[in-house]
N, C-alpha and C positions, 0 to 999 in steps of 0.2 A: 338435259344438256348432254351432248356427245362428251365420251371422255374426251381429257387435255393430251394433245400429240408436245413432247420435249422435243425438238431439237437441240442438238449442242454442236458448236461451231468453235471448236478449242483452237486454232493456229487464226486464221486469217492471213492478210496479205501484209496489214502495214506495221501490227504491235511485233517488236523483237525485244530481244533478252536484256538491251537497255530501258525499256519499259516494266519487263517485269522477270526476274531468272528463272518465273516456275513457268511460262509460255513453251508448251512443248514444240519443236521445231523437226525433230528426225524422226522418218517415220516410224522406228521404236515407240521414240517418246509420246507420237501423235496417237498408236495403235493402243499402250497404255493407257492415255490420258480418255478415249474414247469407251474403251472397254469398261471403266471404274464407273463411268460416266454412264453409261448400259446399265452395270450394273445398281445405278442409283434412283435408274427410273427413268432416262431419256431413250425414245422408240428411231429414233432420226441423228444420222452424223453429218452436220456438211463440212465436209473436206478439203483441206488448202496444204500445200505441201511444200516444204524449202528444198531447196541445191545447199550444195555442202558448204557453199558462204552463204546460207540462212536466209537466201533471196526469193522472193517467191516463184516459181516454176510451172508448169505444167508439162512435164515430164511425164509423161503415163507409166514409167518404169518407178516411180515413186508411187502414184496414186495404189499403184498394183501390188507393192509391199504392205501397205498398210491394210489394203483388204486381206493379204497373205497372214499377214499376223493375228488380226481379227478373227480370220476362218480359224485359226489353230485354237483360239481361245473357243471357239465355237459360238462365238458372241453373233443374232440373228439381227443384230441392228441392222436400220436401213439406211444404205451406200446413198450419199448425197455429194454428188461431185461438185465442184465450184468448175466455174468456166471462163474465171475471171484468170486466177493465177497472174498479176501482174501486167496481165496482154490488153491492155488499152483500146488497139487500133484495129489489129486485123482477125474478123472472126475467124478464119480460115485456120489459126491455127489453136482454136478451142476443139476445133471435129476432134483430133485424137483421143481424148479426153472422155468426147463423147460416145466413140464407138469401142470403150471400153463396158458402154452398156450395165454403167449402175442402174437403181431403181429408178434416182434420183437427179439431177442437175438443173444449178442454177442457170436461170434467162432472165439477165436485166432488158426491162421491155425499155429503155431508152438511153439516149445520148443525155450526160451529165456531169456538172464538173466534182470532183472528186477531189476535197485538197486543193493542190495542186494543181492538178491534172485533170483533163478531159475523158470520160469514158464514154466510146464513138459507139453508139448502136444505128445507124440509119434506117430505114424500112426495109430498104433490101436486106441489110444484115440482119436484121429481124429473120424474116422469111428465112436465109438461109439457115441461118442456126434452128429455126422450130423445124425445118424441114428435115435436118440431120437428126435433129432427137428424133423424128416422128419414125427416119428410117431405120433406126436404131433400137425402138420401142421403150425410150428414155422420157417418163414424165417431167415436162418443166416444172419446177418450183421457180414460179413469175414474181421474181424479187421486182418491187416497185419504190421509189426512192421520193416518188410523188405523184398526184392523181393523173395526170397525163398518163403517165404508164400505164395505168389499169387500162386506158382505150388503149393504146398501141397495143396491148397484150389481145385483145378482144379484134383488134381489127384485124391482125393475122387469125387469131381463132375463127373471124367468119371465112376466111378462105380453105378452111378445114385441117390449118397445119399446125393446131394444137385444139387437143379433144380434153370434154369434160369430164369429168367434175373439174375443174381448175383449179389449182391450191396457188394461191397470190400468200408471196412474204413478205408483209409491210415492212421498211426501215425506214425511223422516222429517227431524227436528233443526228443523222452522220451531216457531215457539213457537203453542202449541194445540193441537200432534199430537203424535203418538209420538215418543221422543226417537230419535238415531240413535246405533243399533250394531249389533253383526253379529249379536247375537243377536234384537233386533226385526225385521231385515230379515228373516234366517231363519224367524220366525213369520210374518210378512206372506206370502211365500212359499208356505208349505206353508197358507196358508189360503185359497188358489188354488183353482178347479176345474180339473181334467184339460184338456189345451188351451189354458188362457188364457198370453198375452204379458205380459211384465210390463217394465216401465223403474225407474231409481230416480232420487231424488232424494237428493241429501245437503245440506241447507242450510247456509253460511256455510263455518264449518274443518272442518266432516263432509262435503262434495263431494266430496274426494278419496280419502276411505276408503269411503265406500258407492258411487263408483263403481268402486273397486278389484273390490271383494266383489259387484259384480252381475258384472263381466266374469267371474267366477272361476263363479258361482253358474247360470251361462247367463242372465242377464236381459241388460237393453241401460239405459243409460245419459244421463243430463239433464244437462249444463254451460251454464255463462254467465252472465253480471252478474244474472240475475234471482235467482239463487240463492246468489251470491259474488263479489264484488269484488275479494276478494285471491287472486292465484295461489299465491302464496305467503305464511309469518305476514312482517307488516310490507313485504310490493310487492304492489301495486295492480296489476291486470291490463289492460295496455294496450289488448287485442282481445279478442273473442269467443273468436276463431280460436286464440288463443293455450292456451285451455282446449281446443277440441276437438283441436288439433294433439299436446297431451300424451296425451290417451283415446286416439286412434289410436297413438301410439308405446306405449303403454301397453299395448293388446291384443295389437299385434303383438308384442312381448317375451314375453308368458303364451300364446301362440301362435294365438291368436282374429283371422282374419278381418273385416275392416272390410264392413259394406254399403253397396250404391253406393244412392241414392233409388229406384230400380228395383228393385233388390233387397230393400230396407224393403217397399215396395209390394206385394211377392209376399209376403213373412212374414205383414203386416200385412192380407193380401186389399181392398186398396183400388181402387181403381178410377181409372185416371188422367183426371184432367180439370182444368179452369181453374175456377179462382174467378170470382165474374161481377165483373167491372167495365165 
């Protein structure tokens, strides 16, 4: 079995400091909470950034601090930009974000309600955005919320505007998608083409059970306040690190291999480079 790739996803869009006060929000605290987080064993950051009333953004002049901070730490994690940042409706204003040219950026391969709220992907917006990473030489990480996505992801792929290996990130148990258990993951899975990488997500009190069953299942793994605040029921997770510290103790017991970011890089066929700032 390939080693296990960490991702850690410390901010997100919706948890804030009335949820939990150790949720790092400025990109300080986001660069911090990342770095410990590195150094606990996670090879992947996906990245979400606030404005100075703690709202989510996509502001490239934020995304670009946090890599500046990172680079001084010398930390070689791999840049995973979100392309969500708050923005619902119009992808036109994810491009900048994107031609900051991380390794990494999320592509929700579909239209779905979120909460609230509706997140607008149409076909055309599809194409657009895969077409921007492609110009930008930005691998999607093909966040899917339910199996429809996996074909909308695939259906731009056959028109050549997103190349393999494919890395799809399950997230199952947010409210609008699939709920999570082992039996949906296992259907998400085997609706895979030959080849594709796959991560999961487990949102809220399912984290810890659909990262169990991806280590088990040969997938790799999403932790962090974006997706869970409590480490446990009733304690609130003081670090990022404190989630990826358990997934590394965790693989190694079931007897899985940790990836160093170098190692992600080759599974993932990425190409190393700097984000532009």
């Amino acid at each position: 079995m390939e080693k296990l790739i960490i991702t850690v996803a410390p901010t997100g869009d919706f948890a804030t400091k009335e949820h939990t006060p150790y949720l790092p929000t400025t990109p300080q605290e986001i660069a911090d909470s990342i770095y410990e987080s590195w150094q606990a064993g996670a090879a992947i950051a996906h990245i979400h950034v606030r404005n100075e009333d703690e709202k989510p953004t996509l502001e490239a002049a934020k995304y670009q601090e946090v890599v500046r901070l990172l680079k001084e730490k010398n930390c070689d994690i791999i840049i995973n930009f979100t392309t969500a940042g708050g923005e619902l409706k119009d992808v036109t204003k994810r491009f900048p974000v994107v031609e900051l040219q991380p390794e990494l950026a999320s592509y929700d391969a579909g239209s779905f309600n979120i909460g609230p709220n509706v997140f607008i992907h149409t076909p055309a917006m599809l194409e657009q955005l895969a077409e921007k990473m492609l110009e930008n030489d930005v691998k999607p990480e093909l966040e899917v919320f339910d199996v429809g996505m996996i074909h909308n992801a695939l259906r731009v792929a056959k028109k050549g505007l997103i190349k393999p290996p494919f890395f799809f990130q399950f997230v199952l148990g947010a409210q609008g998608g699939i709920p999570a258990s082992t039996e949906n993951l296992m259907f998400m899975k085997n609706s895979l083409p030959e080849g594709a990488i796959w991560s999961a997500i487990g949102a809220s009190k399912d984290q810890l059970m659909i990262n169990t069953m991806s280590i088990l299942l040969g997938g790799h793994v999403r932790v962090g306040m974006e997706d869970a605040v409590y480490f446990n029921k009733g304690e609130l997770a003081k670090t990022n690190a404190q989630f990826v510290k358990r997934i590394v103790d965790l693989s190694h017991t079931l007897g899985r291999e940790v990836a160093t970011p170098d190692e992600a890089r080759n599974i993932l066929g990425l190409k190393v480079k700097s984000v532009t700032i």
